[in-house]
N, C-alpha and C positions, 0 to 999 in steps of 0.2 A: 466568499461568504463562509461562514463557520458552517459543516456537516454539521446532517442531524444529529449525530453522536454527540459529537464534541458541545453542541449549544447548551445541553441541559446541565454538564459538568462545569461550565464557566461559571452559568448563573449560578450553581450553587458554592463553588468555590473562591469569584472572583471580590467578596465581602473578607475570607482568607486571606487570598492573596493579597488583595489588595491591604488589607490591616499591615503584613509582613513586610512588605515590598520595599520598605524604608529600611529592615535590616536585611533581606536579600542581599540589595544591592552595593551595599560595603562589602561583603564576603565576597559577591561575584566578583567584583574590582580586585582586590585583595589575592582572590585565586589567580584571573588571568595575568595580572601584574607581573605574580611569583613565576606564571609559567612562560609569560612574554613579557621580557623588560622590555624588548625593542619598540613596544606598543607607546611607553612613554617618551622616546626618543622621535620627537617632532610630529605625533600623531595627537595622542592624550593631553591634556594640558595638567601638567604636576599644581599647578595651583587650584584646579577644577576640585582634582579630587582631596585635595589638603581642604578645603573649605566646604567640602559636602557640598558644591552646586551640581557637578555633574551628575554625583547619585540622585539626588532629588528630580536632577531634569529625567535619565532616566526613569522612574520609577513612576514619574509623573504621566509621560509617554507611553508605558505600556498598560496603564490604569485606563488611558483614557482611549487609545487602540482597542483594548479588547469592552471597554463598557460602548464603543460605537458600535464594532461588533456585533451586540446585543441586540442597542436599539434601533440598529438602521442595518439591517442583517441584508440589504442589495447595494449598498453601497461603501467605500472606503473613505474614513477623515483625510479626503485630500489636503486639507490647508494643512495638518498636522502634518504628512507626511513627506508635504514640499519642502516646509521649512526644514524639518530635518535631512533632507536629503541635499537640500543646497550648503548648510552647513557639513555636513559629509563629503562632499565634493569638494568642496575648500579646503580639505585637508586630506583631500586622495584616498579614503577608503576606497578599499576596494572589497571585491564580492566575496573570495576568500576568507576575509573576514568574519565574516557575520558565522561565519562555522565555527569557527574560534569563541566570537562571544556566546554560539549557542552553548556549548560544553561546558563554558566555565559558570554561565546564568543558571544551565539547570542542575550543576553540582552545587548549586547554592542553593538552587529553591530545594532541593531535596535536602541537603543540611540542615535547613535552618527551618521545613516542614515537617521531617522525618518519617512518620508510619501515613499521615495524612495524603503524602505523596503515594496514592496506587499508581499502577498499572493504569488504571483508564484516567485518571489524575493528569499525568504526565503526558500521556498522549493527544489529550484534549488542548492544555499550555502550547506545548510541541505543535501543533496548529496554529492554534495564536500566535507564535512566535515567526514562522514561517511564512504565514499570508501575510504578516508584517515585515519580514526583513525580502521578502519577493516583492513585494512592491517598492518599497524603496529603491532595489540592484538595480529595478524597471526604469524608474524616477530615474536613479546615476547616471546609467548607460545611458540615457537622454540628454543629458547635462553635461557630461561628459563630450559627447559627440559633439555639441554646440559649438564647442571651442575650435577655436582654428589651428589647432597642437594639439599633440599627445602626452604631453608632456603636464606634470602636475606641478613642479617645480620650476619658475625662469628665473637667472638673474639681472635683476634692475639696478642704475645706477645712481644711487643718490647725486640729485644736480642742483637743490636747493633746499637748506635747511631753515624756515622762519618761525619765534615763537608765533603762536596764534592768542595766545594772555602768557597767564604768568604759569600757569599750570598745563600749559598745552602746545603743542608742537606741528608746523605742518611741514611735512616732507614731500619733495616733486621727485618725482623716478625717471628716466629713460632707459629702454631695452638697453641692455650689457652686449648679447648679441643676436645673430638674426630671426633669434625663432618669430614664428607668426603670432601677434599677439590678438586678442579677443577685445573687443570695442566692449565697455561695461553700460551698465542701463544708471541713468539715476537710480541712487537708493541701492546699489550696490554696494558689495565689500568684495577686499581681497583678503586672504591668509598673507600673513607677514613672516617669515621664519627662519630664526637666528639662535644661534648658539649663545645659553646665557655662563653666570660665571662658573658653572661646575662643568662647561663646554657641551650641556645636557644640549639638543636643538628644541626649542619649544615654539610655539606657531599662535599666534593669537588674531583673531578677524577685526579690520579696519573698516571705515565706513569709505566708499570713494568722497573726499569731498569737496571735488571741481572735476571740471572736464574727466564725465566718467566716459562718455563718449569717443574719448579720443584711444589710438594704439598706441601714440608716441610717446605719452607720458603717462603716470599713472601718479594722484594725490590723493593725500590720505593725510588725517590730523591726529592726533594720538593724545590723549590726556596721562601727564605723569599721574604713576598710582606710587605713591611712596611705602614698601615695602612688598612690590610685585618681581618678578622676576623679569619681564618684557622690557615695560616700557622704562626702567630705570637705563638699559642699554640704550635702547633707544633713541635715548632724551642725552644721555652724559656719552655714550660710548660710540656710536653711529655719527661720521662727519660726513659732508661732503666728498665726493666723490669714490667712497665705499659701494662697493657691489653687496645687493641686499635680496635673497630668495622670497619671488612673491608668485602665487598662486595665479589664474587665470579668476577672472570676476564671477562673484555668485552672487546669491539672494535675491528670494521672490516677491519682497515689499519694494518694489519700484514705480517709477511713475506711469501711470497709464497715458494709451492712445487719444483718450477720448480728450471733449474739449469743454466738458463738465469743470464745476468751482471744484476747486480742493483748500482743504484746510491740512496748513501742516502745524502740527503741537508738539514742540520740542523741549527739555530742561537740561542745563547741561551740555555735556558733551553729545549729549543726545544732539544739534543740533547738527551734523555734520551730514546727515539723508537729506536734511531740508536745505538745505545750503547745495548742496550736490542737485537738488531738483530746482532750488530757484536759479541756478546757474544756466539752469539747461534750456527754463522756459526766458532765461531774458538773452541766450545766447540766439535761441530759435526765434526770439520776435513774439513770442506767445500773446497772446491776446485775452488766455483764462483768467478767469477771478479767480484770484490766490490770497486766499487771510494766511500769512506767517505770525505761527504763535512762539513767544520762548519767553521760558519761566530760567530765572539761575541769582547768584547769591548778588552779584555786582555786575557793573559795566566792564569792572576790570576782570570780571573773572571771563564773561560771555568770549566765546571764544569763536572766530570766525566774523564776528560783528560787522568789521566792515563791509566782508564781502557780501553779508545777508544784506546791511542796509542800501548797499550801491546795486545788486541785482533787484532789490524789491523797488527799488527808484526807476529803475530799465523796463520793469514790465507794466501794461498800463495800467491792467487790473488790480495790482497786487497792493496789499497794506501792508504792516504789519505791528502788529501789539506786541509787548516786551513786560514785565511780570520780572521787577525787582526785588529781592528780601534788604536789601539799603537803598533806602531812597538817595535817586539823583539824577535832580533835576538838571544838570546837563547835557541831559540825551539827547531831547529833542536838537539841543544845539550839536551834535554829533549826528544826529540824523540828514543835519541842511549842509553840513559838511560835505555828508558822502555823498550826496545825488541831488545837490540845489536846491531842493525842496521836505520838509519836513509836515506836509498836511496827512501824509499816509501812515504816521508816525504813531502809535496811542501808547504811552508809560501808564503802567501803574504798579502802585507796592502793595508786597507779598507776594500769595500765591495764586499759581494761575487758577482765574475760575470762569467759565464759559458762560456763567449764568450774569458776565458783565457784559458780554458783547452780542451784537448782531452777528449770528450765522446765518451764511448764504445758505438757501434752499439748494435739495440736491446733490451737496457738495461728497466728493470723498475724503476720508480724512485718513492721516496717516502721522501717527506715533510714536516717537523713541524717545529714550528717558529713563530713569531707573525705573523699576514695576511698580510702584506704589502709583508713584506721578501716573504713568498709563494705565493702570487701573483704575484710576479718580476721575481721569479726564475721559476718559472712556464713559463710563458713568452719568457724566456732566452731558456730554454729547448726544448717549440716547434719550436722555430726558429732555434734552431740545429736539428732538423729534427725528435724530440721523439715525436711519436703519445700522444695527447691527451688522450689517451686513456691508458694508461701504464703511466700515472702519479697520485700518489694516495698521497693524503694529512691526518695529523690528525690536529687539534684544539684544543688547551686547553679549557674548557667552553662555552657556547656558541656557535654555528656555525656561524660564520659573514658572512662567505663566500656568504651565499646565499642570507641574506639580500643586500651586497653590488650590489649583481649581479640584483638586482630588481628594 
């Protein structure tokens, strides 16, 4: 918790900061960049900060760190801090670090605050900063330890490369060689990280999406971004039988224990968590009530389809609705293809809207999608009466979420 010192200087300055923090955080970038290039060499993602996501996600993060701070002065934003810290572990931060980003963050905030930065100013931030990057190293060290290696980097062997549509690709891995590998949970991801064409190494997070369960292989679907630097390798440059550096599994939106409904509401390539979890529950025999939701532009674009349609035919509970922007009415006849039967089936055109269907009481729901989609549906969901609290989202890159929220 923030000293008595320190609390009364946040509140009066964190209205400042926070105005600032949008251009802070280019210059902090900017500085440590200049004084560590190594940082962008398979750590930083050079696309992050060329599109201002990852400034935004910071700045959004420690807006919203130090205004809990405030108002819940016995406790820490653990869901904030998890996420961040499992995407930190997917790409090997380590504790040393955070020493580095503190020098170069407060030659920023003093830059770009100038006389406004005191003495008791800084010292008060300098708190804030530290009960945050100390609970994180906390968080790592845990996460870390999970693994069954030491190691942040293994390599896997590409053993299967198939589109998944026209815009998306699924790749199957096997260990290259013997390290210990980490069994992944649904709704996992790994770091993928590969040298792109200026031989820079850049790292970008995957959703697992089949057998996250397993050690022996590792799947993962990948949407071409046409003018990204990743996945154009990936897609054109990556063949079979290539050896491919991939992380040990992270991420804390996974499927739970219990034996509670879930809703999963997917758009897009977003669909690759729920796919990964209905795998999981028609590979185990699951017996939960599962509404599978996916919103996307076509049949031919949904990527993963079959295997959503044939696992959600496997489990007994599970339906699933589909949220077309072109109508086509040959789904349902794609639905009795994949699993004999097409009652569990419901099409409809446009966009997804929760206010068309029956939700199970109780349910947990869980999210991925671009932010807009998971802000809307989120939305839709607590006004049909799902606690806030039993709705858990993931993010491709970046966390926006929380910058929006500030």
């Amino acid at each position: 918790m923030l000293s008595d010192t320190a609390r009364p200087v946040i509140e009066a300055t964190l209205p400042l900061v926070g105005s600032r923090i949008g251009e802070i955080t280019p210059l902090f970038y900017q500085k440590m960049f200049a004084a560590h290039p190594e940082l962008l060499n398979g750590t930083f993602s050079r696309a992050n900060q060329a599109n201002g996501t990852q400034r935004q996600a910071l700045a959004g993060a420690i807006a919203a760190f130090a205004s809990h701070l405030l108002n819940n002065p016995d406790t820490l934003p653990e869901a904030v801090l998890s996420r961040i810290a499992h995407k930190h572990t997917s790409l090997g931060i380590t504790e040393d670090q955070y020493q580095i980003v503190y020098k170069y963050l407060f030659e920023a905030i003093a830059e770009d605050l100038g006389e406004a930065v005191t003495d008791e100013v800084a010292a008060a931030w300098t708190e804030v900063y530290w009960l945050m990057a100390d609970a994180l190293v906390k968080i790592e060290k845990g996460l870390y330890a999970q693994q069954a290696n030491t190691k942040m980097w293994m390599p896997w062997r590409v053993v299967e490369k198939v589109p998944a549509s026209p815009t998306t690709m699924t790749f199957v891995f096997e260990p290259a060689d013997d390290t210990p590998a980490t069994p992944g949970q649904p709704g996992q991801f790994v770091s993928v990280r590969i040298p792109v064409a200026d031989g820079l190494l850049q790292a970008r997070q995957y959703t697992l999406s089949a057998d996250a369960e397993s050690t022996e292989r590792r799947v993962i679907t990948t949407k071409f971004n046409d003018g990204g630097e990743v996945s154009p390798v990936m897609h054109e440059k990556i063949q079979v039988g290539d050896v491919v550096e991939l992380s040990n599994p992270y991420g804390d939106v996974t499927l739970d224990d219990g034996d509670g409904p879930l809703i999963l509401a997917t758009a897009g390539i977003g669909c690759t968590p729920a796919a990964s979890i209905l795998r999981a529950l028609a590979t185990h025999g699951s017996g939960r009530e599962v509404l599978a939701l996916h919103a996307d532009r076509s049949l031919d674009t949904w990527a993963l389809s079959d295997q959503m349609l044939q696992d959600v035919e496997r489990i007994d509970g599970a339906r699933l609705a589909v949220w077309l922007e072109q109508a086509q009415p040959e789904l349902t006849a794609v639905g009795a293809t994949a699993g004999g039967g097409s009652a569990r089936l419901d099409t409809h055109e446009g966009f997804m809207n929760l206010a068309e269907i029956d939700l199970p009481e109780d349910a947990s729901v869980y999210l991925c999608g671009p932010l807009p989609f998971m802000q809307k549906v989120r939305s839709q969901a607590i006004a049909k009466g799902i606690p806030a609290t039993k709705i858990h989202y993931e993010v491709f890159g970046p966390d926006l979420w929380l910058a929006s929220a500030n």
